[in-house]
N, C-alpha and C positions, 0 to 999 in steps of 0.2 A: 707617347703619352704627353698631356698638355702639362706643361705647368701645373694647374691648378688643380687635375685631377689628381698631379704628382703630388702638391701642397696636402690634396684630403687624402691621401693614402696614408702620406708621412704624420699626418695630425692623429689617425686614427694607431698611430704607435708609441706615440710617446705617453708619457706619464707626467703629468704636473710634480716640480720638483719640491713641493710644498716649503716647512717656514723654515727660518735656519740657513738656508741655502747660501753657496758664496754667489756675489755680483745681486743679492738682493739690494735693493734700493740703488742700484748704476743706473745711468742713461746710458745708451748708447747709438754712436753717431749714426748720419744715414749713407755717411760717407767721406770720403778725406776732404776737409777743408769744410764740407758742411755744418751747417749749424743746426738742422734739419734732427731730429731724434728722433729715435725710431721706437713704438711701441712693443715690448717684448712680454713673451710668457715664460718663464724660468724650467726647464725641463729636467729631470734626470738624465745623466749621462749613461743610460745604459741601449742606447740603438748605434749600432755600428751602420753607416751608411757608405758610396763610395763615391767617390770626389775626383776631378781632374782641373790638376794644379798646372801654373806656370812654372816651373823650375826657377824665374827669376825672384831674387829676395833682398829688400831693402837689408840696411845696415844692421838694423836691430832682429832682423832674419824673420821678417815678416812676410808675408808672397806680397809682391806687386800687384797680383793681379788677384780678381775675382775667380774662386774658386768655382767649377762649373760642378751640377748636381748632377748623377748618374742614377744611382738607384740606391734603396735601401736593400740592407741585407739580416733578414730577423734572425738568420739560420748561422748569423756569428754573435758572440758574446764580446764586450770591449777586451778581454783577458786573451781572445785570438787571433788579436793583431798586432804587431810589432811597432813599438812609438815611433815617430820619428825622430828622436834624440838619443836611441839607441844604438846599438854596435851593429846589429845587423836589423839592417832594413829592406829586406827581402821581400816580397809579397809571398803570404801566406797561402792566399787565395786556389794560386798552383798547383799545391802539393799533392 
């Protein structure tokens, strides 16, 4: 899947997080050291999607690197996945 059909799959799931929302009125960068901002639309956090990270993580335990985009998953809810700052960090996914 291209990119861009991946971007209208993913558009066509989310929900506008309408007013209220935290990081209303933020910029945010278009990348480290950029001055460049980037136009955002504020979503609800309710689509679990899957992601492949660098294991490396700056001091303040950030990832170095650019997170890569896999696919979305409609058929989980945020409540069944394990955070990452929890005790067990398992993949769920498995079971």
């Amino acid at each position: 899947m291209s990119m861009l059909s991946a971007a209208r799959t993913l558009a066509g799931l989310l929900t506008p997080a309408g007013a209220g929302r935290p990081w209303t009125g933020w910029s945010f960068s278009a990348g480290w050291g950029s001055r460049e901002t980037l136009d955002v639309a504020l979503v609800r956090p309710e689509l679990v999607v899957e992601v492949g990270v660098d294991v490396a993580r700056d001091i303040s335990g950030r990832w170095r690197h650019p997170a890569r985009w896999h696919r979305a998953r409609p058929d989980l809810s945020p409540t069944d996945v394990t955070l990452f700052d929890s005790p067990s960090r398992q993949h769920r996914g498995s079971e």
